[in-house]
C-alpha positions as CSV (number, residue, x, y, z in Angstrom):
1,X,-19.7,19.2,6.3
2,X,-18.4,19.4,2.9
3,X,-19.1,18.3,-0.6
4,X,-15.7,17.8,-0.8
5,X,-15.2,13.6,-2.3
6,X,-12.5,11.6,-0.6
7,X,-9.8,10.4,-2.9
8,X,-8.5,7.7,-1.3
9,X,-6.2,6.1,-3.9
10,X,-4.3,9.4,-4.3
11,X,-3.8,10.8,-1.0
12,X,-0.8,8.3,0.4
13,X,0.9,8.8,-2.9
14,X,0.6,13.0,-2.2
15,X,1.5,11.9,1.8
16,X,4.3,10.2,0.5
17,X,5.5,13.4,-1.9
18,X,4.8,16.0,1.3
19,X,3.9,14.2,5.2
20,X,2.2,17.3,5.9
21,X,-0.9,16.7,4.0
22,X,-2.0,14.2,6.7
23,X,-1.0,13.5,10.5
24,X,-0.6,10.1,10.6
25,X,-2.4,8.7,14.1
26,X,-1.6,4.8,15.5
27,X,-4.7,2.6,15.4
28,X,-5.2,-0.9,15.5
29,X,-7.0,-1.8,12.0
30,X,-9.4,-5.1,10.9
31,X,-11.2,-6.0,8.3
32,X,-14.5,-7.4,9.4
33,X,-16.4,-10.2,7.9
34,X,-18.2,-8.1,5.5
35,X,-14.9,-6.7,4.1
36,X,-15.2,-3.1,6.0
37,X,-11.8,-1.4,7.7
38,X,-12.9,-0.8,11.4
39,X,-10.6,0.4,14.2
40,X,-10.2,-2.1,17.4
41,X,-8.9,-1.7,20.9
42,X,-5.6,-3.0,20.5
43,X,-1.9,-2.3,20.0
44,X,-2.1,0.0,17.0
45,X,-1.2,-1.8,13.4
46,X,-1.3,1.0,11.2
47,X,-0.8,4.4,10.7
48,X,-4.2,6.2,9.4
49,X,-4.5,9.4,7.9
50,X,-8.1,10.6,10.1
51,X,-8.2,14.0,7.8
52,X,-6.0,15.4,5.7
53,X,-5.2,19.3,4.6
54,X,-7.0,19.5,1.4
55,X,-6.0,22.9,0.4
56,X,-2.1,21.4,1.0
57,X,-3.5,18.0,-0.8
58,X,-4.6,19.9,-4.3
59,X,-1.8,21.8,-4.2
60,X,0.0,18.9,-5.3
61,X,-1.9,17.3,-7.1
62,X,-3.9,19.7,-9.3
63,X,-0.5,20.3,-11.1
64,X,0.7,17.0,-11.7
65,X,-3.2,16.3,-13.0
66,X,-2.8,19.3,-15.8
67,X,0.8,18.9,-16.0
68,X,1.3,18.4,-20.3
């Protein structure tokens, strides 16, 4: 396991500039009761990025971050 935090605002705008920072898989999404994202049996909804390439992921990023 890593240290590593999740940036989850970022990452579909660096999936958007390069798809192959994340395979996207098909689930069917909710949001429960207390306001949580939770997968359901179901015909899929969405398409959810399970783990994404990090090294690929600050590749991008890092140099639009420091960019003057």
């Amino acid at each position: 396991s890593s240290n590593m935090p999740s940036l989850f605002d970022v990452v579909p705008v660096a999936w958007l500039l390069d798809p192959a920072v994340c395979q996207l898989t098909p689930l069917h999404i909710v949001v429960d009761k207390d306001g949580y994202t939770r997968e359901q049996a179901g015909k899929p909804n969405a398409q959810v990025c399970l783990a994404s390439d990090q090294k690929r992921f600050f590749e991008i990023f890092m140099p639009r971050l420091l960019k003057d």
